[in-house]
N, C-alpha and C positions, 0 to 999 in steps of 0.2 A: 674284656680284659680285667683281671685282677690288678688294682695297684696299689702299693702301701708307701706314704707321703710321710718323710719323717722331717720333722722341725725342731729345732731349739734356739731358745733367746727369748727376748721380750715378744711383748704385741707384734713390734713392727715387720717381727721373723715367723709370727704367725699367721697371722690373718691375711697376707697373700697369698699363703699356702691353702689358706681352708676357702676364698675365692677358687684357687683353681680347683681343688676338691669337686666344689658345687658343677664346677663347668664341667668336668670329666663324670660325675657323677648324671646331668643333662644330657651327656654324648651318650649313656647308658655303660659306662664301665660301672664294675666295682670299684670300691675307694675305701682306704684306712686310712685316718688321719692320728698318728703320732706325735704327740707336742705336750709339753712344760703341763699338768698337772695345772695348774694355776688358769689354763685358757677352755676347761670343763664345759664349763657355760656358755661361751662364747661359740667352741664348736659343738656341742650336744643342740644349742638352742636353734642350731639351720637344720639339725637332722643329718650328719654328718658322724659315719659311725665312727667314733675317736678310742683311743692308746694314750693314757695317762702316762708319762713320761718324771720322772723323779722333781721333785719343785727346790732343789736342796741349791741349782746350778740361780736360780731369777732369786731365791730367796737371801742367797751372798751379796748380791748387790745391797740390800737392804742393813746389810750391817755394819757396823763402824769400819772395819778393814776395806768394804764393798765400798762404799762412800768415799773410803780417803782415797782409795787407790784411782777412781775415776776424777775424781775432784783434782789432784795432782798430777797427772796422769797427763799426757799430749800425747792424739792419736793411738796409737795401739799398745803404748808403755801402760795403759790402764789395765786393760787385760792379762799382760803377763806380771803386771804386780797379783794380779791375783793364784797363778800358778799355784801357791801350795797350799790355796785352799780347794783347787778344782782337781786336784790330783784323786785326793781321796774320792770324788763321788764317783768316779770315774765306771766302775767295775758295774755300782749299782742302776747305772746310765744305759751303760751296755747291756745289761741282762733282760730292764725291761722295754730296750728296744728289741733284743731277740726272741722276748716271749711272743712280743707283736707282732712279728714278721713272720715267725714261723709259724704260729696258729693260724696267721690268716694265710697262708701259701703265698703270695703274691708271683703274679707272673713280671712284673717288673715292680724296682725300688726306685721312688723319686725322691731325691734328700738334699736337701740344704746342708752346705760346704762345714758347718761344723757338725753335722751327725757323721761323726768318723764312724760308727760303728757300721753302716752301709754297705761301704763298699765287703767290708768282709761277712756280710750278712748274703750279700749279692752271689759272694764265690761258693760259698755253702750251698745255696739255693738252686744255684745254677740258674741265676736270673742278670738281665741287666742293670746295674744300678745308674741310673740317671743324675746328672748334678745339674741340680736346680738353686737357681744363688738371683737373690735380690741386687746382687750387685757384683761386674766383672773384678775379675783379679784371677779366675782359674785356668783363665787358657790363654798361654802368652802371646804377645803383641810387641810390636816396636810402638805404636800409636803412644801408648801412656805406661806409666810403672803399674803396678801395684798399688790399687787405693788402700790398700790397708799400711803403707810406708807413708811418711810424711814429706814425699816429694812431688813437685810439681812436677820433673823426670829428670830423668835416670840415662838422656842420651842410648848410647852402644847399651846400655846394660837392662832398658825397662823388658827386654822378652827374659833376662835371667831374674829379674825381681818377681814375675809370676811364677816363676818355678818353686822359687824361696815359697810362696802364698801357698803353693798346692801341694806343698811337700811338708808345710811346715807344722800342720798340726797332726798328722801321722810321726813325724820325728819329736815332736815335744811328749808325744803320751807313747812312745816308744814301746818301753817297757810292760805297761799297762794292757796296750793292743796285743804285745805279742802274746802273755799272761791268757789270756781270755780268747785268745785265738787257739791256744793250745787246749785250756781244761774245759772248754762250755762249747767251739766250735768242731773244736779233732783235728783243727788246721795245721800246717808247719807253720808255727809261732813266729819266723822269719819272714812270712807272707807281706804282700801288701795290699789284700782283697782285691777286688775287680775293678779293673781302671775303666773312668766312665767313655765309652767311645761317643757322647753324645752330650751336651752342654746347653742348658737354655738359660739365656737370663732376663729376669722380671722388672726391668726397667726399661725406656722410652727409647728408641734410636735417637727421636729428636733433640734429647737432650745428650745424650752421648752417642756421635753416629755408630756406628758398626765399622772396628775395621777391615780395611781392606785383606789382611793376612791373615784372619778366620777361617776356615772353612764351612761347605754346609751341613757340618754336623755341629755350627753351631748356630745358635737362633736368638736372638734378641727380638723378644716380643711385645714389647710392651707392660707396662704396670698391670697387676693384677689386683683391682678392685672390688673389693667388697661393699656392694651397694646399699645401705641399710637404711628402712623407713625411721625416720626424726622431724619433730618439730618443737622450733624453739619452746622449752619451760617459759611462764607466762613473765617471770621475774626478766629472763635473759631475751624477751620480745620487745617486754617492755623496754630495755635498756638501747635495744637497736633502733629501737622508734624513735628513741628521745634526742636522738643526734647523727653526724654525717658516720658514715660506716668506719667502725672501730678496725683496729690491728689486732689480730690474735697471736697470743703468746703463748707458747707450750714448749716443753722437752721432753715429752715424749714417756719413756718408762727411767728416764734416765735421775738416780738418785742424787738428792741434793746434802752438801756438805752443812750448809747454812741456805738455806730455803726462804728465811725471812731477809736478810742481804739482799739477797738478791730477790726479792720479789720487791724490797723497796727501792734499787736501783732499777729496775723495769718502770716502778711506776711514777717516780722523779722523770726517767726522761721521756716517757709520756706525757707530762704535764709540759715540760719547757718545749717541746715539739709538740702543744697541740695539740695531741691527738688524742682518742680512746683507745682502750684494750681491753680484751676481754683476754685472760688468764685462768688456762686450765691448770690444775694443780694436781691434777690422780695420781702421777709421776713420783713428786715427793720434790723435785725443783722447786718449786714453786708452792707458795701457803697464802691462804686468804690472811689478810690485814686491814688496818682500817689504811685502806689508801686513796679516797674522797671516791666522789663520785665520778669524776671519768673511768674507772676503774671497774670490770664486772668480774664475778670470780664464777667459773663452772669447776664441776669436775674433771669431766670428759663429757666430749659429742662427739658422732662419724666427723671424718673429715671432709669424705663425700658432699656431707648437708653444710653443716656449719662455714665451708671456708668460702664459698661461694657469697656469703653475709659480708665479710670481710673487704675489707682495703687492702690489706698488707698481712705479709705473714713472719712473725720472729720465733724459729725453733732451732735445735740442735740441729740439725743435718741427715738425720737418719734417714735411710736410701727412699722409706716408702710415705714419710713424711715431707721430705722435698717434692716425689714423684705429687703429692696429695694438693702442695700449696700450689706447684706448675702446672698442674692440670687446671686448679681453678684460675689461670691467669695473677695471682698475685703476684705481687714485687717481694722479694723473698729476701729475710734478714736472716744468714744463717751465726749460728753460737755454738762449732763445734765441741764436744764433749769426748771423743774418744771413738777407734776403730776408723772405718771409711767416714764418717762424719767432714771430715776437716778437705777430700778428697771431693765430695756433694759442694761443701761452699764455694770452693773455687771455680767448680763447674758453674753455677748459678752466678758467679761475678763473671767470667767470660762469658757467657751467654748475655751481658747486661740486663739480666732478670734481677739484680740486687747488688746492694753494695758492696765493700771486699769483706772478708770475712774476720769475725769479730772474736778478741784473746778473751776468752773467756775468763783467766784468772787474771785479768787485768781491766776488766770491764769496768766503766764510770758510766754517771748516768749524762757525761757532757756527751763521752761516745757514744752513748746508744741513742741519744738526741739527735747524733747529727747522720746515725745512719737512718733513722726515721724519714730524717727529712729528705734524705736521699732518692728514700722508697718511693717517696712523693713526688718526685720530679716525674713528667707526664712521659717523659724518652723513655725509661723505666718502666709504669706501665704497660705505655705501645710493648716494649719487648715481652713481658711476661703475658700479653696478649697473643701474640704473634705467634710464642711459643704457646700459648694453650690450645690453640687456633690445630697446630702441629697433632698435640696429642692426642685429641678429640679426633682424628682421622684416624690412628691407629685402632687394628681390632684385635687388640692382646690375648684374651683369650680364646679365642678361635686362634688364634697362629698359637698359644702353646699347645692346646689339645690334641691340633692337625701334626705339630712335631713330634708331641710323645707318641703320638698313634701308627708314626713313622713318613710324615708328611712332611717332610722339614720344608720351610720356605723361606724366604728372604724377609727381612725386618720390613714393617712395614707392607707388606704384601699382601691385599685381600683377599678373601677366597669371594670365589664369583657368587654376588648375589648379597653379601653377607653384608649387613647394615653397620654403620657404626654407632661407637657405643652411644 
């Protein structure tokens, strides 16, 4: 089978897509991976034939408007401060996902929930378009609201808050879809492309069961992991040797308004609690300083390798950096920044894998001291054990390949024979 995988957003929206890539590319399908320009190397370097995707959408974040608007921002208000910058690239977004799509024929489209352009690529095609999302919110439920709202729930109303989720980025580019559906598709511009009859999503049951009011056309698989060979730089071995295992600090791709603030409140209450950190900075949160020696600075490492080193983990919440710290069993500090993030912490504080979740524009380093020390109490690890114990039985990608291929099965469900990971 032909398939063409489209993505956008940062890393965290990428690189589970080019994992499944690999694994549907192993079953012997073909594969296009379409994604942000910016993630080239990333997927060219597995042999994964890739669709360069416009870099104008990851590069706004990096500007003063992209910065303030997350930096002020709570849960999804970050995003649509940016509206009238996302408006314009819009047309150019769409053209070079359709140059993609239709040179490669694909017999089905698999797309992450903000490649709006999909589904109407789908009705063209006369193919199925698949929605593949790192995280629920596209098929409604009574269970929970919408993680893209900032509610714990929503009572009578969390199956209409999904609706609002699945509707809502076809009605914000309204205009724009219809435009492009009429002069580059031939479609009635009124259309709403091809609604997906099939739903998989790339996160853990164990961590959010599956509810009961799903049906099996839809599938909750598990994380999809990208395995990557690392070994610690001789500086950051050295630094793990010289003492009890460090806390790792990251946010991820998520930009920083003041970098150096906050990298010197991270590493104050690291010192009054104790403990080491090792702080990734690639992101642009976070900046190397002289902050003594408990302190170690990388760029980036897998998550895979690196969290497994680790005691503790303090990140923004992003769906496939949670999924990364829970799988390694760590006690998890989340620092949400904006979108499902803030949805992710509170998961991780009911599961008692980690403390409650922490206001980021109100952050001190007494608070971050004492949810350190929280991380450290051994009830804490027991849970974030217990739950990594969980994930490690899942076999995520064999149950999404066996659904796209038209095998749907139950979360959690292994196919006979199949090892875990």
């Amino acid at each position: 089978m032909k398939i063409s995988i489209h993505t956008l957003g940062t890393r965290g929206d990428v690189q589970p897509y080019l994992a499944l890539a690999l694994a549907l590319i192993r079953a012997g399908h073909q594969v296009l991976l379409a994604a942000p320009q910016q993630f080239a190397g990333l997927i060219e370097g597995q042999g994964v034939p890739f669709a360069p995707l416009p870099a104008g959408f990851l590069d706004l974040l990096d500007t003063p408007q992209g910065k303030a608007a997350i930096a002020r921002g709570r849960g999804f208000s970050g995003g649509l401060k940016l509206l009238k910058h996302v408006r314009p690239l819009m047309r150019e977004l769409f053209d070079a996902e359709w140059r993609a799509a239709a040179g490669f024929s694909p017999d089905l489209i698999v797309h992450h929930p903000k490649s709006l352009a999909s589904p109407h690529m789908a009705e063209k095609l006369g193919v199925e378009a698949l929605l593949a999302s790192p995280l629920p919110g596209f098929t409604p439920t009574a269970a929970f609201p919408s993680p893209l709202l900032p509610f714990r729930t929503l009572g009578p109303l969390n199956r209409a808050s999904h609706r609002l989720a699945i509707q809502g980025g076809q009605t914000l580019f309204r205009r724009a879809i219809a435009q492009w559906r009429a002069s580059v598709l031939g479609l009635d511009g009124a259309g709403a492309g091809r609604a997906p009859v099939r739903t998989l999503y790339a996160y853990s049951p164990a961590v959010l069961p599956r509810p009961a009011d799903w049906s099996d056309d839809v599938c909750v698989s598990g994380y999809w992991v990208l395995d990557a060979p690392w070994a610690p730089p001789a500086d950051l071995a050295a630094f793990l040797s010289a003492g009890d295992r460090p806390v790792y600090v990251g946010f991820g791709s998520m930009p920083g308004i003041d970098p150096r603030e906050l990298t010197e409140t991270v590493a104050a209450a690291l010192a009054r609690a104790g403990r080491r950190g090792v702080l990734a900075t690639g992101g642009g949160a976070l900046t190397p300083i002289a902050a003594g020696p408990h302190v170690h600075f990388i760029d980036a490492a897998p998550h895979t390798a690196l969290l497994p080193l680790m005691s503790a983990a303090l990140h923004h919440g992003g769906a496939g950096t949670t999924g990364a710290s829970l799988s390694a069993g760590l006690p998890t500090i989340v620092c949400p920044f904006m979108g499902d993030q803030p949805f992710w912490a509170r998961r991780v504080h009911d599961l008692g894998a980690g403390p409650a979740p922490l206001d980021r524009r109100r952050l001190t380093a007494d608070a971050l001291a004492r949810a350190f020390d929280a991380a450290a109490q051994p009830g804490m690890a027991r849970a974030a054990g217990r739950l990594a114990g969980r994930i490690a039985q899942e076999d995520e990608l064999a149950t999404a390949v066996g659904f796209i291929e038209g095998a749907p099965r139950r979360s959690g469900e292994r196919r006979q024979g199949a090892a875990p990971r």
